[in-house]
N, C-alpha and C positions, 0 to 999 in steps of 0.2 A: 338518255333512257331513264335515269333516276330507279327508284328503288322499284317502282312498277315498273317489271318490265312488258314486252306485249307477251303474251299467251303461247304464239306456235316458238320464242324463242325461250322460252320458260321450257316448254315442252322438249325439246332438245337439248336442254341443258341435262334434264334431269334423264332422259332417255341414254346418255351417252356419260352418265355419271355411273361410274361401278361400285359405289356407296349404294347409291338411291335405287340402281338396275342393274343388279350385277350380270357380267356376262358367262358368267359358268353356267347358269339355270339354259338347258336344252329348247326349251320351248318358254313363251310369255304366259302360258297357260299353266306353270309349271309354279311360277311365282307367289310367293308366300302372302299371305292377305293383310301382313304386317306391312308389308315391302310396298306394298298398293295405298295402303292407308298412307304410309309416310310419303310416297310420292301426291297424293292427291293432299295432302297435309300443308305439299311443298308449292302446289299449284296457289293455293287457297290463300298460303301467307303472302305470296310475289305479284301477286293477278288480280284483278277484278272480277275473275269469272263466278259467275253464281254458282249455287250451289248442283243445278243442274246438270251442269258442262259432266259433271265426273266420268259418267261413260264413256261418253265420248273423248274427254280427254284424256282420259286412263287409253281406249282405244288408239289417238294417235299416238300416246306414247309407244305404245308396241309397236306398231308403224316403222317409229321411227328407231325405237329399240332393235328392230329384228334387222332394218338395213345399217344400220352400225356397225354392229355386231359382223355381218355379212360380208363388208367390207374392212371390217380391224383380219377377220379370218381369212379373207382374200389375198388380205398384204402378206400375211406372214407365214401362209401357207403355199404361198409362189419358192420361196427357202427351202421349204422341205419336199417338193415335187420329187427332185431327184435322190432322195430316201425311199418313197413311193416305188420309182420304179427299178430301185438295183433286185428287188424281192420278186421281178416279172420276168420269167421267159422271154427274152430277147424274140423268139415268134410272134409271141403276143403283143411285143411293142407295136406295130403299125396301125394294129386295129383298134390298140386303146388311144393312143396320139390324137386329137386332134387336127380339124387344117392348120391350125397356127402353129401345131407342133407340141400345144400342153395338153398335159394330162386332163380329161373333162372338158 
């Protein structure tokens, strides 16, 4: 791969970096314009891409930011289900269950 690397794996890198994207911010819309400059700072020094692309790569990054993120909260919020549901009316269990039997 050498020091260029290609673009959509640049993009990932940085999307999934909690330096460059942190995962606390709620939404990608929410994200600082320092935070955006340094990621597109980050594309710019690793990549060939002109100066163009920013949009758009600034856009997959969030892409690829928001299903990370979705899946790092997936993993480790499968743990705390059964927190979730000691605080529910044992009535109300069957209706919130899903078919597979979790919560959502």
């Amino acid at each position: 791969m050498g020091r260029m690397a290609p673009l959509k794996t640049q993009l990932g890198n940085i999307a999934k970096s909690g330096i460059m994207a942190p995962m606390t911010y709620l939404e990608w819309t929410y994200m600082r314009n320092e935070l955006l400059d340094r990621m597109w700072k980050e594309v710019m020094d690793n990549t060939d891409a002109p100066e163009q692309y920013i949009t758009k790569c600034l856009a997959n990054i969030s892409v690829l930011w928001r299903g990370w993120k979705s899946r790092e909260n997936k993993k480790y919020d499968k743990k705390l289900e059964t927190n979730k549901l000691k605080n529910v009316r044992p009535s109300l269990l069957p209706g919130l269950l899903g078919i597979n039997g979790r919560l959502w």
